[in-house]
C-alpha distance (Angstrom), angle and dihedral (degrees) to the residues before:
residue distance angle dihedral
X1 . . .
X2 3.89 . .
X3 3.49 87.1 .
X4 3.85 98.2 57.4
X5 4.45 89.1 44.8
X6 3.99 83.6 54.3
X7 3.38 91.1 72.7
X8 3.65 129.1 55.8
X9 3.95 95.2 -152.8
X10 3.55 90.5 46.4
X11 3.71 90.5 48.8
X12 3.79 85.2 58.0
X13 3.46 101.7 48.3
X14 3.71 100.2 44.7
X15 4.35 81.3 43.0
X16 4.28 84.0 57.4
X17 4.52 89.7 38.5
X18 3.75 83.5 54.6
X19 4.13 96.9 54.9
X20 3.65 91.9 42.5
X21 3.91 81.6 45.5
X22 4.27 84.5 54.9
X23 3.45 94.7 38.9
X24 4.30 92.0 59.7
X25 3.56 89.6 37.9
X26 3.64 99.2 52.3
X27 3.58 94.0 39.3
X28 3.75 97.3 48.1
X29 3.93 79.8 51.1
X30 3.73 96.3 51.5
X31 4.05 89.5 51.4
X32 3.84 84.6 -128.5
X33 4.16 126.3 111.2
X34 3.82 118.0 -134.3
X35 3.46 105.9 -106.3
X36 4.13 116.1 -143.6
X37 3.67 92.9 -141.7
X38 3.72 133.8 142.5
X39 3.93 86.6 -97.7
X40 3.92 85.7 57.7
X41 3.80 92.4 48.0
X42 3.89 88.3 57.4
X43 3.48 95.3 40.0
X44 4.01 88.9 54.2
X45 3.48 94.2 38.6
X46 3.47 94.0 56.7
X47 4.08 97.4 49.5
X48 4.01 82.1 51.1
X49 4.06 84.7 52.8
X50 3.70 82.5 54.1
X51 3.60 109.1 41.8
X52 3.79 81.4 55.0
X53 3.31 96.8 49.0
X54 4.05 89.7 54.3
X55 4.06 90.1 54.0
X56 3.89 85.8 46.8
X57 3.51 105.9 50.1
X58 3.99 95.9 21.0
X59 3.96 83.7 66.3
X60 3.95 87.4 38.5
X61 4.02 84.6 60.7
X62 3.77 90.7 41.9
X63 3.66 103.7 60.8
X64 4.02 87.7 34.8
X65 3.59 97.9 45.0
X66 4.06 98.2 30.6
X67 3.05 117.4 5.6
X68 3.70 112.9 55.4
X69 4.21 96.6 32.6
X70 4.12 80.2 52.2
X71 3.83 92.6 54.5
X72 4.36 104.0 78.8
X73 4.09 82.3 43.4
X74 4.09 93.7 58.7
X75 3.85 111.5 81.5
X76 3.50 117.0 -110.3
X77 3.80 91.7 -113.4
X78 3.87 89.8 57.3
X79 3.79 95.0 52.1
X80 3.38 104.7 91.9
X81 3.96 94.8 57.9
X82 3.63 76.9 68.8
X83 3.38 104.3 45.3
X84 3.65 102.8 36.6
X85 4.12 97.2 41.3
X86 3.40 117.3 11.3
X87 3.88 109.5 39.0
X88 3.94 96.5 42.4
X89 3.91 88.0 53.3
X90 3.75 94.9 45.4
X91 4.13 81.8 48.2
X92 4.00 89.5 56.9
X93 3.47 88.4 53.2
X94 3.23 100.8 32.8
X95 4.08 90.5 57.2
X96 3.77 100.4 39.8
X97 4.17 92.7 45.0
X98 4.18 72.2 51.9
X99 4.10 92.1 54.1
X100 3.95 92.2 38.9
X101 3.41 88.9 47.3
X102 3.72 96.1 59.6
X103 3.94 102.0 32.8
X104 4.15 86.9 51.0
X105 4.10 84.5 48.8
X106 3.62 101.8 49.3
X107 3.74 98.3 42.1
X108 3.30 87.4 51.0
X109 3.35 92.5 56.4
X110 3.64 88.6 47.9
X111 3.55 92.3 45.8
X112 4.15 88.0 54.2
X113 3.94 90.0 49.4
X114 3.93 91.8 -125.2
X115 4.31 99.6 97.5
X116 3.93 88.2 109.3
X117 3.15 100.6 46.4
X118 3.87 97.8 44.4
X119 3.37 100.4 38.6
X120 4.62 84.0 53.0
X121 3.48 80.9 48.4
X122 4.21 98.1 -120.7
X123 3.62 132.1 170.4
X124 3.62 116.9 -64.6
X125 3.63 91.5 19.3
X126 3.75 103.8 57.3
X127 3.64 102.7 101.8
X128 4.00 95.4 52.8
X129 4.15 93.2 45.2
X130 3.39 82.5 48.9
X131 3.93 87.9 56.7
X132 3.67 88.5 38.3
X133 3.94 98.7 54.9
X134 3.75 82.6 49.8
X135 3.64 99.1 55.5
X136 4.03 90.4 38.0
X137 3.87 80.9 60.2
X138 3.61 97.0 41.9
X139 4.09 93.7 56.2
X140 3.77 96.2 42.8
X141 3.46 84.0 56.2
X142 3.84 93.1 50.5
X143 3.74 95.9 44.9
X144 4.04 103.2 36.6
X145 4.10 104.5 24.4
X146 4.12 105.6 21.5
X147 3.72 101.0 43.6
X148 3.36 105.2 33.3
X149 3.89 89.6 49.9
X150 4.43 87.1 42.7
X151 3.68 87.1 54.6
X152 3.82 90.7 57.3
X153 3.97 86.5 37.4
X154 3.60 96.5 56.6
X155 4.05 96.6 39.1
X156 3.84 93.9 -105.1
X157 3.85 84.5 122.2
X158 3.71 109.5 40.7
X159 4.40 102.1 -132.3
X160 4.33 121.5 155.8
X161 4.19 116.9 -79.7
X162 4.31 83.5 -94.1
X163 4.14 94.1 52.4
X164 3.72 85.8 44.4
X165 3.92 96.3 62.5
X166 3.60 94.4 31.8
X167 3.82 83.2 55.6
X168 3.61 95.1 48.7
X169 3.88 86.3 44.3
X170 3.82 96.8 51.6
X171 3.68 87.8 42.0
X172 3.78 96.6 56.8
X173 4.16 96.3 42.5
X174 3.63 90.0 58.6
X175 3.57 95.6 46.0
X176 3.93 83.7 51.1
X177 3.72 86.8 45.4
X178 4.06 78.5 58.1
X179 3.74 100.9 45.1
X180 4.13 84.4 52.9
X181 3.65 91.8 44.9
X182 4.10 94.3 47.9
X183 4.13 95.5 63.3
X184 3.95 90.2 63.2
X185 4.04 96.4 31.6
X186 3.90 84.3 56.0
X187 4.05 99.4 42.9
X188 4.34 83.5 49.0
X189 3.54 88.7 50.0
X190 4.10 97.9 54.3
X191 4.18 83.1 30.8
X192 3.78 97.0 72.2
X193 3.83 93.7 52.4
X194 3.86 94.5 33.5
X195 3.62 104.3 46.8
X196 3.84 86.1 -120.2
X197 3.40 98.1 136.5
């Protein structure tokens, strides 16, 4: 066992043995075969669309809620473990979780039949487009405003001393702009199905 929890892609694949593991088990107990049906396709799209959205929004939280209040208590000399390991791979995650988040989303919408009439906001879809303008919003602002702006930020992209805070600024707004928009993307999300909204 310590040898599979030493590695991080181990980890995952003996995380994704163990559901399929579940899945036999609990349908061998339930007397009743999985069938590989359209309604199975949406049901595993949508725990993809969620295990995305966890990566996404779990790193979202990170840098919001740990990572950038840590920052002005790390010593200058330990900055650049930060800024040269840690932050740009939490950034490739953090945008790709972004991209699977949103390509899992809308063809599950599509695959549900209701992407028009969420994403124009009609009666009984309102609360999800809601959630789905939201999250549109969010990853535009990770891939065109956050990353570019990081990538300046972090000396990826060499800019002047001044473009480098700005950057790092800009950057850090819009990924408050995020955090803020997250709360009510979430609650429309779990709305729609819940009758929360």
């Amino acid at each position: 066992m310590p040898a599979i929890l030493q590695s991080l892609s181990r980890t995952v694949i003996a995380g994704f043995v163990l559901l399929v593991i579940i899945i036999v088990v609990a349908g061998a107990g339930t007397g009743q075969a999985i069938s590989f049906d359209m309604n199975w396709a949406r049901f595993f799209m949508r725990w993809l669309h969620v295990l995305s959205g966890v990566m996404w929004i779990g790193l979202l939280w990170y840098f919001n809620f740990v990572q950038i209040p840590s920052m002005p208590r790390i010593p200058d000399e330990q900055k650049p473990a930060i800024g040269k390991v840690i932050a740009p791979t939490a950034l490739f995650w953090f945008r790709w979780g972004a991209m699977a988040t949103i390509v899992t989303g809308l063809l599950l919408a599509t695959m549900n039949g209701y992407i028009g009439s969420a994403l124009s906001l009609q009666q009984p879809f309102h609360a999800i487009g809601l959630g789905m303008w939201m999250g549109i919003v969010m990853w535009f602002n990770v891939w065109f405003i956050i990353w570019p702006n990081q990538k300046k930020a972090l000396g990826m992209v060499q800019v002047e001393a001044d473009a480098k805070a700005k950057a790092a600024r800009t950057a850090m707004l819009t990924s408050r702009i995020n955090t803020l928009l997250s709360i009510p993307m979430l609650y429309c999300m779990v709305a729609q199905q819940n009758g929360g909204l």
